[in-house]
N, C-alpha and C positions, 0 to 999 in steps of 0.2 A: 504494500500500500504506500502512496506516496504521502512527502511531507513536506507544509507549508512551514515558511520561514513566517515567525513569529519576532515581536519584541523583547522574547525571554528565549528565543532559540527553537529548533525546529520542532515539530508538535506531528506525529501522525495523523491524517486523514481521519480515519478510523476512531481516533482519541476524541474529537470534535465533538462536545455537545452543544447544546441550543448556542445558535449562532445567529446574530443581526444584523445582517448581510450590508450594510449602509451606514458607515456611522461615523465620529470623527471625535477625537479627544479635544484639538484645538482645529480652529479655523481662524487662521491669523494671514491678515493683511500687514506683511514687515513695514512698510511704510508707517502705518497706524501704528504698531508692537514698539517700533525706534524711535517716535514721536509726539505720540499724544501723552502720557507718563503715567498712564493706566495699566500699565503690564506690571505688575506682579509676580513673577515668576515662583517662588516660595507658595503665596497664596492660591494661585491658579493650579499648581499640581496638587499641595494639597486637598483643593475641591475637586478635581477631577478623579482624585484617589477615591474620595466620598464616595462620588456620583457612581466608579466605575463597581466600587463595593457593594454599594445599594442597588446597583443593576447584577452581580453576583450573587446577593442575597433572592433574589426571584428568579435563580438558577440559570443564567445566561453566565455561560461558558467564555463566545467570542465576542467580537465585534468585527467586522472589518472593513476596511474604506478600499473599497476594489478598484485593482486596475484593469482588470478585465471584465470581459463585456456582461453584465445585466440589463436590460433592458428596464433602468432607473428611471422613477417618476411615474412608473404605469398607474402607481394607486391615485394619481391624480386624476384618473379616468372611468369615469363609468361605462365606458362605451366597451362592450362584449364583445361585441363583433374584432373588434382594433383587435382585443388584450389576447383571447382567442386566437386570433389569426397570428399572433408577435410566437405567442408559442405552440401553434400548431409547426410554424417555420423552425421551432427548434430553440428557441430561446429564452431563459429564464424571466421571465418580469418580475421588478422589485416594486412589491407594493410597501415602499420607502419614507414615506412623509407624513407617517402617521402622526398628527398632532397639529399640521397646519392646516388647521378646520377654517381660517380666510380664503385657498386654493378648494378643497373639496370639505365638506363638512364632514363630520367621525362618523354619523349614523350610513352616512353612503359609502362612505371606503369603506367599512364594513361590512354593509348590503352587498355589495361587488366583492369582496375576497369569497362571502359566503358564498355566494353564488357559483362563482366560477368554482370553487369548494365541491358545493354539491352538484355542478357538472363534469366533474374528476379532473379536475387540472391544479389540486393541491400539488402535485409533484413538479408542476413548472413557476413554483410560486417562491419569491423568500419575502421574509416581514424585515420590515428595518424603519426607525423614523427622521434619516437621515440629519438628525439633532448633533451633537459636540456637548464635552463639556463645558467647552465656550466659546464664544466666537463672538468677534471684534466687530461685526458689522451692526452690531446693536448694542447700544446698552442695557445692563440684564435688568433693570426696573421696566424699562419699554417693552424687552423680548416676555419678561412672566405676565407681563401684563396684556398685549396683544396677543401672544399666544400659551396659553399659560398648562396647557397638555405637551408640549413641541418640548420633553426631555426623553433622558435614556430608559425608563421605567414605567412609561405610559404605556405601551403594548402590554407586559403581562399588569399590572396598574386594571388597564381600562379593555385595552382592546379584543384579548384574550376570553374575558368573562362573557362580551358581547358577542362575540365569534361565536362562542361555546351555543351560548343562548339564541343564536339565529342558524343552529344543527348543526356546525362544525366542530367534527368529532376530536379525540383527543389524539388519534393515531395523525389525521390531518394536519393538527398544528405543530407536532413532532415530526411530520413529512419536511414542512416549509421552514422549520426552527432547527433541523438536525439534517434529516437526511439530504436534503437538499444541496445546503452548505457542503454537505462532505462530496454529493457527487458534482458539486460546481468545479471543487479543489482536486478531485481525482480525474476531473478529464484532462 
């Protein structure tokens, strides 16, 4: 089985549990990081330690910010036909933005994963809410306050429960959260 290059060293495929196919620790604009004198360095890892801990504690394993291809942004879409067609061609779609209910509201990304769920195409799916522990294009009183679900914890948090509750099973969201991730990495 093959093995992906991690931040702590190589990790087997196979070793891989619930995985969040989208995600980012920081999102920093170096311009802004070298001269606004808001970087913190000290205080920003140790909130991301927090954050990535508290995403540990509801059993997510990875994260990963991919550079290979998912077909990123799909949960912005309700359109069947589209997300359908993206992986009938063979392609994973990252239903990825879970939390920016201003793009698509929660009750619909929802209604759409379920759906395409209970027409079998859990296996062409991963979850992600393409969030950071921080990122510089916002200040965080503006970012919880405009969007105040858009962190690492809002899928098993919120989304999870809702999923569950609109008949997707629990094998399903261990398809999209486990298995998925690892056959992304082993192809």
């Amino acid at each position: 089985m093959p093995a992906i290059e991690t931040v702590r060293g190589p990790v087997e495929v196979a070793q891989l549990g619930q995985t969040l196919m989208h995600e980012h620790v920081f999102v920093l604009s170096e311009e802004i990081r070298r001269n606004s004198g808001n970087w913190d360095e000290e205080a920003r890892v140790a909130d991301a330690v927090a954050k990535l801990r508290a995403l540990k504690s509801r059993g997510v394993d990875t994260i990963v910010d991919p550079a290979r291809v998912v077909v990123g942004h799909s949960g912005d879409s309700t359109d069947l036909d589209y997300l359908i067609a993206l992986m009938e061609a063979g392609s994973f779609i990252g239903m990825d933005r879970f939390g920016i209910d201003t793009i698509l509201p929660f009750e619909q990304r929802c209604a759409t994963v379920a759906e395409l769920c209970r027409r079998g195409y859990a296996e062409r799916m991963v979850l992600a809410h393409d969030a950071s522990c921080y990122i510089d294009w916002f200040e965080e009183r503006t970012l919880a306050k405009a969007l105040p679900r858009w962190h690492l914890t809002h899928i098993h948090d919120d989304v999870l429960p809702e999923l569950r509750s609109r008949g997707v099973t629990d094998a399903q969201i261990a398809t999209m959260l486990v298995e998925n991730p690892r056959r992304y990495f082993a192809a």
